[in-house]
C-alpha positions in Angstrom: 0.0 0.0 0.0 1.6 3.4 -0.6 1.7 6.3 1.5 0.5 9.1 0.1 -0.5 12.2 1.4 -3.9 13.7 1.8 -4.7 17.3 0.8 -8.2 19.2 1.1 -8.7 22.1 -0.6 -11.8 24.2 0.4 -13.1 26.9 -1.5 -16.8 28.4 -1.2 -17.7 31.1 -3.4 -19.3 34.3 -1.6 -19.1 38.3 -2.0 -16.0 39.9 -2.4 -15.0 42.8 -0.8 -12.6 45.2 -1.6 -10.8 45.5 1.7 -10.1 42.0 2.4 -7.6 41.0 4.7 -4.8 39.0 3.7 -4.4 35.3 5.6 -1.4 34.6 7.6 -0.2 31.6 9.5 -2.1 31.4 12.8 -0.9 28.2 14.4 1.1 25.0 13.2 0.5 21.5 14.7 2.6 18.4 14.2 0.9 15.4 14.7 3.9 13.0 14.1 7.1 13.6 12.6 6.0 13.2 9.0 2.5 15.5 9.4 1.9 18.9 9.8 -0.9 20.8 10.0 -1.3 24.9 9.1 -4.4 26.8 10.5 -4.4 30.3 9.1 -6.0 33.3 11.0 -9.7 33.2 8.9 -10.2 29.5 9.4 -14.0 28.8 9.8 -14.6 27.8 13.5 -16.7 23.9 12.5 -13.2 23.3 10.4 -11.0 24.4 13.3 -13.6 22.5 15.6 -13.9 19.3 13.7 -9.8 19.2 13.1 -8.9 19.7 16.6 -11.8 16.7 17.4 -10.3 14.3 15.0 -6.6 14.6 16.2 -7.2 15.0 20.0 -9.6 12.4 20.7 -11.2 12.3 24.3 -13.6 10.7 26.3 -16.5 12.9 27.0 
């Protein structure tokens, strides 16, 4: 089996406005020393919610 990596590319069409603000790097995570994992500053907060879910696991 060959170990590839997995990239997600989200995009949703909306309004643009003239003013809008650049993203930059918020946070960086690495989840093993082969994976890491970028946040940028105008993540959605379900994205940010349902990443930190899936790769800190806890019993609730």
């Amino acid at each position: 089996m060959d170990n590839k990596h997995d990239f997600v590319q989200v995009k949703i069409d909306g309004p643009r406005s003239t003013n809008e603000v650049k993203s930059q790097k918020a946070m960086q995570f690495r989840i093993d020393q082969n994976k890491t994992v970028v946040g940028y500053n105008r993540i959605n907060n379900y994205i940010l919610d349902a990443f930190l879910k899936a790769v800190f696991p806890h019993d609730a």
